[in-house]
MARRO-690370 format. One record per residue (C-alpha): x, y, z; residue in one letter. Coordinates in steps of 0.001 Angstrom, whole numbers, plus 500000, padded with zeros to 6 digits. Each point is the difference from the previous one (the first is absolute). Example, Ala and Ser with C-alpha at 12.3 -4.5 7.8 and 13.67 -1.06 7.14 Angstrom:
REM MARRO-690370
<site xx="512300" yy="495500" zz="507800" residu="A"/>
<site xx="501370" yy="503440" zz="499340" residu="S"/>
REM end
This chain:
REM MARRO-690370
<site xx="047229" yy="231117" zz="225890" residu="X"/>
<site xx="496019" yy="500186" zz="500014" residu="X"/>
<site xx="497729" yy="502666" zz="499611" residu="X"/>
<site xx="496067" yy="498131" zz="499643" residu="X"/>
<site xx="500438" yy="497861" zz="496911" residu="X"/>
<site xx="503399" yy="501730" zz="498975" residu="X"/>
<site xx="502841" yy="498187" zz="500232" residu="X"/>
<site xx="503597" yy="501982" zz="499433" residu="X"/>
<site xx="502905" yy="498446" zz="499339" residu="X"/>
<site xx="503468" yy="501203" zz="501432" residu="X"/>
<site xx="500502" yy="502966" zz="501865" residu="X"/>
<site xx="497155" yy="502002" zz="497983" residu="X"/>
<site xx="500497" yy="504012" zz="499742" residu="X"/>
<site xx="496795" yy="502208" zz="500632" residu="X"/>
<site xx="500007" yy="503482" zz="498518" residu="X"/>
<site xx="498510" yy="502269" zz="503011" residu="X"/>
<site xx="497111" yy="501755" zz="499541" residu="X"/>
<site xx="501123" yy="503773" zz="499608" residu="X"/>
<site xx="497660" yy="503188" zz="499783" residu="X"/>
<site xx="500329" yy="501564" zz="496356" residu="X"/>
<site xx="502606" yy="497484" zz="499392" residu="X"/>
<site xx="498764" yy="496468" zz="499548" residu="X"/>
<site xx="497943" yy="500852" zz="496412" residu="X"/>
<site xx="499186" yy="498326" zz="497625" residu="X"/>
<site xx="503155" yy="500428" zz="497762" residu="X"/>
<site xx="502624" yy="499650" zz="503207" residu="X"/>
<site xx="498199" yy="496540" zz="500937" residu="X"/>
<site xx="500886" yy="498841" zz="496380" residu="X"/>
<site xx="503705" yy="501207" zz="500293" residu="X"/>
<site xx="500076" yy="498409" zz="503241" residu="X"/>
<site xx="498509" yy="496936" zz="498560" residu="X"/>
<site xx="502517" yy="499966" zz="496970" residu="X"/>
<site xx="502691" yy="499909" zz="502225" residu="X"/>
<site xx="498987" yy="496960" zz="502540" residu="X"/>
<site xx="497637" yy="501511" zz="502513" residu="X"/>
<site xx="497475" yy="496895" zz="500918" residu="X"/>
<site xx="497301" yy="501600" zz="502063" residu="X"/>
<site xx="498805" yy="503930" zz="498886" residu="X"/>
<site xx="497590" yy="501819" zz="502358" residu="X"/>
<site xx="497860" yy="503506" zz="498645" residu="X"/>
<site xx="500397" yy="503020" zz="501652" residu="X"/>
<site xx="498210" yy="499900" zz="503118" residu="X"/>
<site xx="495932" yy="500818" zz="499616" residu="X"/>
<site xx="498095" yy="502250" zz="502713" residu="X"/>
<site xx="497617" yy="497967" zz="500789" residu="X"/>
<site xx="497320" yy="503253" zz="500658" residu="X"/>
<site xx="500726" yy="500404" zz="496522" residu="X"/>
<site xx="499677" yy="496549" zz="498494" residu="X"/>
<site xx="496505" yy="500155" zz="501566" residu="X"/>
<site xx="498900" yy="503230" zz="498392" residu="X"/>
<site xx="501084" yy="499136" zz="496979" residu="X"/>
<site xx="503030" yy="502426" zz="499711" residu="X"/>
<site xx="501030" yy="500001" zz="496519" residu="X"/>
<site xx="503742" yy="500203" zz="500611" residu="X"/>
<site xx="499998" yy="497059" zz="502686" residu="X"/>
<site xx="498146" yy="498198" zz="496896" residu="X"/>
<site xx="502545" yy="500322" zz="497960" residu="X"/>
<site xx="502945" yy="499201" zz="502520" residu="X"/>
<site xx="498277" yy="496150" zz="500240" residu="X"/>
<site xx="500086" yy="499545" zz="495939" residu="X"/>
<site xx="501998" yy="496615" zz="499737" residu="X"/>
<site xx="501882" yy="498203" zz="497169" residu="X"/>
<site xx="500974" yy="496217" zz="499066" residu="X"/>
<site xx="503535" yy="500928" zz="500406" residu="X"/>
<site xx="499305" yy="501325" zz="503671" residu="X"/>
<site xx="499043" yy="496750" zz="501134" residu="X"/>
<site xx="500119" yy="498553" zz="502988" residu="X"/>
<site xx="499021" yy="503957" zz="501348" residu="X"/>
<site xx="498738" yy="501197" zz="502821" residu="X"/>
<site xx="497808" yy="503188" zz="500425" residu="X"/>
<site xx="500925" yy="501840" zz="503070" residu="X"/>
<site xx="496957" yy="502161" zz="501904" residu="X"/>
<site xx="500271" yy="502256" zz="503475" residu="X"/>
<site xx="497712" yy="501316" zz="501976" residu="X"/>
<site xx="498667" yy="500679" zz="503480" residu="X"/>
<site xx="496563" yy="499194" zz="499879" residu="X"/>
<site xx="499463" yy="495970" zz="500147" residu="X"/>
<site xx="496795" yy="500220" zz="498789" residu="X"/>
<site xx="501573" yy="501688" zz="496526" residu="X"/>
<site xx="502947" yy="498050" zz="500160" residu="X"/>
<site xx="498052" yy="496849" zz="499498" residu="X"/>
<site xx="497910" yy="501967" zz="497122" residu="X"/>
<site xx="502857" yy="500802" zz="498474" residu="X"/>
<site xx="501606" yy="496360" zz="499901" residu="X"/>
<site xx="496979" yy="498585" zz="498432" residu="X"/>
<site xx="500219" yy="503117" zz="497602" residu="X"/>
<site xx="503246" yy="498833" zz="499281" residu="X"/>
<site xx="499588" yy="496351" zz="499897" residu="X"/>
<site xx="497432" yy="500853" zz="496626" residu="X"/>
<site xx="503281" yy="500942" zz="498077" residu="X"/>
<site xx="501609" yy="496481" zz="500396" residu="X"/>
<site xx="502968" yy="500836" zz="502012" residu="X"/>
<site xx="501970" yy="496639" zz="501112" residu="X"/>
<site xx="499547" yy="501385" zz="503566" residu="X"/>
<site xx="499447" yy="503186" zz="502173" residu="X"/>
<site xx="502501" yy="501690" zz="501679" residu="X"/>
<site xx="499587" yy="501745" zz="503240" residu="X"/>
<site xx="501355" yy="503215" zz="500236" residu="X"/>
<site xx="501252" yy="500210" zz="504019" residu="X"/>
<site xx="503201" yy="501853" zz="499689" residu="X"/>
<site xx="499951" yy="503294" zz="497937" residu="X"/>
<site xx="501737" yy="502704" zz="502337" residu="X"/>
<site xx="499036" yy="502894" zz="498166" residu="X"/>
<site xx="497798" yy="502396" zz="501565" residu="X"/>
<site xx="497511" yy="500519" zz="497709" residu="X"/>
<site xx="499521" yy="496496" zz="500526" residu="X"/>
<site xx="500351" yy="499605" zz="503634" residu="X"/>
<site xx="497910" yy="503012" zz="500958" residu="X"/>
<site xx="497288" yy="498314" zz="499300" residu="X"/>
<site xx="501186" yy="496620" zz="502222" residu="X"/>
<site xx="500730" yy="498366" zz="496812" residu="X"/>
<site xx="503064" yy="498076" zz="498744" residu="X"/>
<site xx="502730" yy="499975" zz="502854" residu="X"/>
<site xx="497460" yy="501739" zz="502421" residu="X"/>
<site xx="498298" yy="496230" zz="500632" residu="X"/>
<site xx="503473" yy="499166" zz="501674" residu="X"/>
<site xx="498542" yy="501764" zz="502903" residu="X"/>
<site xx="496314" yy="498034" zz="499735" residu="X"/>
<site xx="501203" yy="496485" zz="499777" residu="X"/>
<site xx="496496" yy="498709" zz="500737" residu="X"/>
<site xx="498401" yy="502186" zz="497519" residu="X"/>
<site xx="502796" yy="498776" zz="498108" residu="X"/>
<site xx="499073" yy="496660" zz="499826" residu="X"/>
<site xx="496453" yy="500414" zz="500460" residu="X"/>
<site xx="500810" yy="501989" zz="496549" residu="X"/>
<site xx="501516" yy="497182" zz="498492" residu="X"/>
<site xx="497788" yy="497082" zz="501072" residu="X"/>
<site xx="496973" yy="501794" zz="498313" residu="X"/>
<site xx="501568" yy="500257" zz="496930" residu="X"/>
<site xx="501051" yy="496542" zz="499907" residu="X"/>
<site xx="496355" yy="498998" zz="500572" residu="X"/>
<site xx="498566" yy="502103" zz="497293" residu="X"/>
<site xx="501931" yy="499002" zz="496981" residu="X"/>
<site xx="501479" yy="496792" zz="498749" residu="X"/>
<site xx="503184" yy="500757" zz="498774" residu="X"/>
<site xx="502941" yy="499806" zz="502500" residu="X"/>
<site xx="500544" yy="503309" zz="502043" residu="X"/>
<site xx="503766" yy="500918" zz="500706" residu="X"/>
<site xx="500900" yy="503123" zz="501717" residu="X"/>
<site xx="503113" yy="502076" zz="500295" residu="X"/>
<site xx="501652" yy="502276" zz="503091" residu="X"/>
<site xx="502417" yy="501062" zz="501934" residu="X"/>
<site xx="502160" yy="499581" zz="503082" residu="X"/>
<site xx="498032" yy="502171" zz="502487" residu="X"/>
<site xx="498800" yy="503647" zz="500221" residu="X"/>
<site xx="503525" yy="501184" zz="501564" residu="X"/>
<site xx="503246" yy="498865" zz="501469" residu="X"/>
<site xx="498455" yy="499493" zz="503342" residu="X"/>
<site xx="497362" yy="497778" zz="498514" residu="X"/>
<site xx="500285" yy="497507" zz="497741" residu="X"/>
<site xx="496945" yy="497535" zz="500443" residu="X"/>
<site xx="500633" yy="498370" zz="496533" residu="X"/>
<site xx="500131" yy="496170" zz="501697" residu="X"/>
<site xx="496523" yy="500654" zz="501583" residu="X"/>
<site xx="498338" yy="501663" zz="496811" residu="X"/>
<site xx="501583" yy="496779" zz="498040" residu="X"/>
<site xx="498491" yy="497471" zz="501958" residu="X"/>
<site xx="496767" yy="501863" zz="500412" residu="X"/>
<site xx="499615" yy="500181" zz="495974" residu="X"/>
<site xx="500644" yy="496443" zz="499574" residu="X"/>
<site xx="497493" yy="498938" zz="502309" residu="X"/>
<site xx="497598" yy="502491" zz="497817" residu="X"/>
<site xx="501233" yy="497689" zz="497293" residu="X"/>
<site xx="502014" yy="502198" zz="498084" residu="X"/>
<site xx="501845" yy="497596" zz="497131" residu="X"/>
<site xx="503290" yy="501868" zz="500500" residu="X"/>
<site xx="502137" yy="503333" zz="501724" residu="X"/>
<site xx="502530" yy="502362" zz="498162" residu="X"/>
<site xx="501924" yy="501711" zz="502805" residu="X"/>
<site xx="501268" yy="502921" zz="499568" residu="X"/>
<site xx="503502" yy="500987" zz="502033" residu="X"/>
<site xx="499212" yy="503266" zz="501242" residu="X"/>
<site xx="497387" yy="501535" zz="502312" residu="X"/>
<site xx="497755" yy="502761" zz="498919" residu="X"/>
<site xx="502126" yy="502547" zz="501921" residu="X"/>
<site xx="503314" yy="498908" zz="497079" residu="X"/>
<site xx="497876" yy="501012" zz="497262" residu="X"/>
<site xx="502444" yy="498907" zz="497797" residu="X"/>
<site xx="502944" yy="501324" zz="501659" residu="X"/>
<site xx="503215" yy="497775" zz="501613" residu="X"/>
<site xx="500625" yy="496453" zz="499628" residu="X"/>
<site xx="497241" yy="496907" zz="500041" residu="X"/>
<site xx="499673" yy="497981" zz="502786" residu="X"/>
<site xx="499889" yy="496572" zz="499086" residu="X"/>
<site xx="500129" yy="498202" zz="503276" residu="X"/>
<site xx="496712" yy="500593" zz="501318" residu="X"/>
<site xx="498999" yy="498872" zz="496457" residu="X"/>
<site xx="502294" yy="496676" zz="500615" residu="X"/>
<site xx="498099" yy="499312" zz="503154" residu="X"/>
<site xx="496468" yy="500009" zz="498758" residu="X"/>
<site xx="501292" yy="497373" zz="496991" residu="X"/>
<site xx="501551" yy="498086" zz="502562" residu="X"/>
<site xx="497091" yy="500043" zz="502740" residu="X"/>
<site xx="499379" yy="496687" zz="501079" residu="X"/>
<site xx="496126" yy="501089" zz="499563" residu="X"/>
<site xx="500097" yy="501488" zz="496582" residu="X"/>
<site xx="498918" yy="497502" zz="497203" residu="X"/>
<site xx="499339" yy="502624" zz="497047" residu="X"/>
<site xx="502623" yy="501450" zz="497824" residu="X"/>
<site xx="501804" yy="503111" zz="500920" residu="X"/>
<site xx="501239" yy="502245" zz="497286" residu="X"/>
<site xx="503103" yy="502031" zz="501032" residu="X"/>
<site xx="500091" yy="503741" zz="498797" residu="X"/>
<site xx="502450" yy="502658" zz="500264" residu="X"/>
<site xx="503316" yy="501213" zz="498320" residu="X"/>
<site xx="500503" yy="497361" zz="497934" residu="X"/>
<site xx="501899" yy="502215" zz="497385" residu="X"/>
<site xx="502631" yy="496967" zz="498806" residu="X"/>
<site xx="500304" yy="496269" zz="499102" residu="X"/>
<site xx="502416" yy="499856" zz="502918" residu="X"/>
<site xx="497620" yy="501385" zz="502214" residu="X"/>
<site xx="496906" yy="497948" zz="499507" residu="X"/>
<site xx="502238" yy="497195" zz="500380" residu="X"/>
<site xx="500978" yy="501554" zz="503343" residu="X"/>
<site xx="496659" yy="500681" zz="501389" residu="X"/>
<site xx="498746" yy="496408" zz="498690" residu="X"/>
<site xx="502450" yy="498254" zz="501722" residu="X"/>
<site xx="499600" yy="501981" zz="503649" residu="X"/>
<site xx="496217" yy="499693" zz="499753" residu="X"/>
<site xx="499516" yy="497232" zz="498070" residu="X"/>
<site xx="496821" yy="501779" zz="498952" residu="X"/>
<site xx="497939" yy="498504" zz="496927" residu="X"/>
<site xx="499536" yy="502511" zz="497601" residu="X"/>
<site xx="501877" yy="503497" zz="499308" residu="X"/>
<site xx="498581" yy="502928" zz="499151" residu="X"/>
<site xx="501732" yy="502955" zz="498018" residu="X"/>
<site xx="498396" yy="503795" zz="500010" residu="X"/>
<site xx="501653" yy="503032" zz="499469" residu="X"/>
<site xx="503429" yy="498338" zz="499330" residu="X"/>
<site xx="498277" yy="498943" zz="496528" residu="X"/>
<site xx="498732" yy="503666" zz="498678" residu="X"/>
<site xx="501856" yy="500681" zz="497109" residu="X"/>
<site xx="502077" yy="496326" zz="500734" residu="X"/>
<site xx="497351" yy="497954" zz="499080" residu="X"/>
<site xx="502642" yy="497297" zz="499065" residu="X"/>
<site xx="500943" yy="499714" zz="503286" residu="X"/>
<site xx="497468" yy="497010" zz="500358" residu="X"/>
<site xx="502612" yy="498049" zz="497162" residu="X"/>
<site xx="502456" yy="501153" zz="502135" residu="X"/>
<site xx="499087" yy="498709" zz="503160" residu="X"/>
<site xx="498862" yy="496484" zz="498480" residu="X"/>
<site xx="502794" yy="499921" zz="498275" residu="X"/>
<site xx="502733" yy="499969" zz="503111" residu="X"/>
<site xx="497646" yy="497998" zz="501949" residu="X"/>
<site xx="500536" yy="497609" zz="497260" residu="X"/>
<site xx="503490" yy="500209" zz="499144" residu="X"/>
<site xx="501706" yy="502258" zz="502794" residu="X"/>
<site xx="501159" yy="502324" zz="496555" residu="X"/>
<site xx="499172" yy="503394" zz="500144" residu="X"/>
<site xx="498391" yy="501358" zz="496730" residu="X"/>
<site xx="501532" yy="502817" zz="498229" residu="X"/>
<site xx="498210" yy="503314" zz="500326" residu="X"/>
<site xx="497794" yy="501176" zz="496643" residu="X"/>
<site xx="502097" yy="502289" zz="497723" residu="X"/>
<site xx="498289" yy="503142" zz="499167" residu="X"/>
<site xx="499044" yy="499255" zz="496693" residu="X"/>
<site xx="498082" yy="497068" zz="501573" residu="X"/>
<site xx="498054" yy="501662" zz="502735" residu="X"/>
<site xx="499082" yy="502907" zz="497366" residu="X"/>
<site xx="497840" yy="497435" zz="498129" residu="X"/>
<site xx="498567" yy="498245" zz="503116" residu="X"/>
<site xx="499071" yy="503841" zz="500821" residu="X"/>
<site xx="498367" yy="499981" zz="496525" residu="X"/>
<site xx="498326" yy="496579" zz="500391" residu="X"/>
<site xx="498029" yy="501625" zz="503339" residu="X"/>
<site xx="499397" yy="503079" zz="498885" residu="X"/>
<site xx="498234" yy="498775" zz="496419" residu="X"/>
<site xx="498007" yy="497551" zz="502356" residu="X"/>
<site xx="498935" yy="502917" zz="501513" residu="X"/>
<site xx="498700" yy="501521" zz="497194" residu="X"/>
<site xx="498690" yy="497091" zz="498681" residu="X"/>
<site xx="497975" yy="499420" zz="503013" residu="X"/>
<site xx="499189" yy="503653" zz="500792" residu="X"/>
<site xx="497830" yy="502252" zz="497840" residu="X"/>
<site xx="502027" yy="503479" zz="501148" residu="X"/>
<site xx="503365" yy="500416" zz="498348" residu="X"/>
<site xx="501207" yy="502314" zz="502688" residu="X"/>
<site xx="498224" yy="497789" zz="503127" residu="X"/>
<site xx="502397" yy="497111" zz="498335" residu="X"/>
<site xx="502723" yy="501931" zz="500658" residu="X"/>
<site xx="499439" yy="501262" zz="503134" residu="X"/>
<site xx="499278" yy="496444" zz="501229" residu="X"/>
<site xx="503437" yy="499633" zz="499361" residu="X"/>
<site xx="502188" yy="502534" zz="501560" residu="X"/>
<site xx="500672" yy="498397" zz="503381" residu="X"/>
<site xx="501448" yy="497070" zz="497732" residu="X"/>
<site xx="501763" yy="503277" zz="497877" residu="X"/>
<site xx="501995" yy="501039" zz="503035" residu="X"/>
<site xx="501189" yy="496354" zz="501130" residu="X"/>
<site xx="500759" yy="498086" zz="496670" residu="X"/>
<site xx="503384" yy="501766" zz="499804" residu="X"/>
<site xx="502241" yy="500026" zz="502781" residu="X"/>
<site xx="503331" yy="501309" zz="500708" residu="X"/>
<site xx="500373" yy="501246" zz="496176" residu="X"/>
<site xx="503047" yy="502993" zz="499704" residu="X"/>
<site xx="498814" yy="502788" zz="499143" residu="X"/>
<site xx="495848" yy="498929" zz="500066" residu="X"/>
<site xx="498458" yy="502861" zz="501753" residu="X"/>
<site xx="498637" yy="502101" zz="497132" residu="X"/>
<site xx="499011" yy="497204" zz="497702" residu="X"/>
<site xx="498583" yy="498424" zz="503467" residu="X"/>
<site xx="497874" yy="503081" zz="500126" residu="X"/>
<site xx="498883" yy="500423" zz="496605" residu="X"/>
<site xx="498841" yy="496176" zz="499889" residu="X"/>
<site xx="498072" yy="501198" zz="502972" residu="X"/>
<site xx="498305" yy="503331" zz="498745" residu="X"/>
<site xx="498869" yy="497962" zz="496252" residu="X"/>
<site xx="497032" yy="499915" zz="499255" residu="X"/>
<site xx="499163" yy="498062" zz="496957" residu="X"/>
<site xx="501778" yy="497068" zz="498423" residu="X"/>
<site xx="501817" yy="500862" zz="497391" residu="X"/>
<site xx="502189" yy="502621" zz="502713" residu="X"/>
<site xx="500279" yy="496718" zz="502193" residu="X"/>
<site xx="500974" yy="498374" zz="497172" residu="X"/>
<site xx="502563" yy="502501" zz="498516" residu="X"/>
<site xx="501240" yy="500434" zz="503636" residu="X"/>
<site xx="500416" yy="496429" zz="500420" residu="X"/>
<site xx="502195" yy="499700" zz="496570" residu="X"/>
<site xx="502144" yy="502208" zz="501579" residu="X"/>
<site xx="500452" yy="498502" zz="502829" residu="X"/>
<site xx="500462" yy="497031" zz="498238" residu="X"/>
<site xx="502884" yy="501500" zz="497602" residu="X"/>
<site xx="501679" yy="501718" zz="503159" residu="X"/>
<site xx="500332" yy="497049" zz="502472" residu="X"/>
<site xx="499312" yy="497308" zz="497652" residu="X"/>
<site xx="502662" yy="497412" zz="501490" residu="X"/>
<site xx="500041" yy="500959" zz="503238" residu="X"/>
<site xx="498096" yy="497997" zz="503227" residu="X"/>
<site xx="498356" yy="502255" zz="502289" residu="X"/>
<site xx="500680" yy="499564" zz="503784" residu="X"/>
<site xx="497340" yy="498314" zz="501959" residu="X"/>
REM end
């Protein structure tokens, strides 16, 4: 597979670009654990271009990162192509388009998913962005708006001749959120389009080994990539590579195991942050998926959640670790 100059080997796995998720410390778990491609959170481009402290900080990138994308939305073309060359300053590998976030403080604004109902703009959107920087441009989306339409076939073939370097599909429409099951047909269709040269990167419940086997082999896609399956699994990448491999399904992390990955993150979090308490916080939607199906969880679950400073994670997190220490949680 090719992305500009990047060549990737295999079936590579992309970590998806998640809001409050994809920070610096996740990336590096992600990384640890076999992800190939990382993306940033996704950047409003309005503030990229006023100089918005937070969205600064979001496009901060590492040497283990690489190759990374930075991920911008927006309405406005004019800032959207600000906002790439902005971004292009910090050295990402490429730029990601954001064209499928169905959230609505996204969407209000006819951002994200909302272009699915602009395909011109869409493109138009894309094309000037490819023109204005020099690093390949790649974009990401969805199926359609709703069940009724689902113009994802159009919007693909419109953003490669806008000369996007590649597509990650998502297998929902806005209207799913996140709710029932991916579609991955529609997703099969564009891959398999006799008029589709770039590579198509297949997105959407991929929660097992088995599965991204499954969805590889129906859509013969060229990449996966793996989102909220891999918050507080970040292994799941070895996982995955590893059945693709082998067809052997890894055994799940006992608890003493996971309790020092949870460590790992959370001191790169306070290694990397200069608030003790914003280090923590940073990590609570991690918190309340790292340990799954444990007996008996719920208080400790909710005391991991209300801490505050380390050394109650930490004391928390020994006894977790001397309570389930043997067992696997369920995934």
């Amino acid at each position: 597979m090719q992305i500009g100059p990047f060549t990737l080997n295999d079936t590579p796995l992309f970590l998806a670009p998640m809001e409050d998720v994809t920070y610096k410390s996740f990336r590096w778990m992600c990384k640890k654990y076999g992800a190939d491609v990382m993306y940033t959170e996704f950047v409003s481009s309005e503030a990229l271009v006023r100089d918005v402290k937070k969205s600064q900080e979001k496009m901060v990138l590492f040497d283990f990162d690489r190759p990374v994308a930075i991920q911008i939305y927006g309405h406005n073309i004019r800032s959207m192509v600000d906002a790439a060359k902005v971004a292009e300053t910090l050295q990402p590998d490429f730029i990601d388009i954001n064209f499928g976030c169905p959230m609505k403080k996204i969407i209000r604004h006819g951002a994200g998913a909302a272009l699915l109902l602009d395909l011109p703009k869409m493109q138009q959107m894309a094309a000037e962005i490819v023109k204005a920087v020099k690093v390949p441009v790649t974009a990401k989306t969805r199926l359609g708006w709703d069940a009724n339409n689902k113009p994802i076939l159009e919007a693909a073939l419109r953003l490669q001749d806008a000369g996007i370097a590649a597509l990650a599909i998502h297998g929902r429409t806005r209207e799913q959120l996140y709710t029932g099951e991916a579609d991955w047909t529609l997703i099969g269709e564009v891959k398999n389009h006799s008029q589709i040269t770039i590579p198509i990167i297949g997105n959407g419940d991929i929660t097992s080994g088995i599965k991204a086997k499954m969805l590889l082999e129906q859509t013969g896609v060229d990449a996966l990539m793996i989102g909220r399956p891999s918050i507080g699994r970040p292994w799941i990448f070895r996982e995955v590579k590893h059945y693709l491999k082998t067809g052997e399904i890894l055994p799940t992390p006992t608890v003493a195991e996971i309790v020092e990955n949870v460590r790992e993150q959370l001191q790169l979090n306070l290694d990397w942050k200069d608030n003790e308490l914003s280090a923590i916080l940073m990590m609570r939607r991690h918190f309340a998926k790292y340990f799954p199906g444990l007996p008996n969880f719920r208080e400790l679950k909710i005391k991991l959640l209300r801490s505050e400073t380390n050394a109650e994670v930490n004391e928390i997190l020994d006894e977790i670790a001397e309570t389930y220490r043997y067992l696997r949680p369920e995934y």
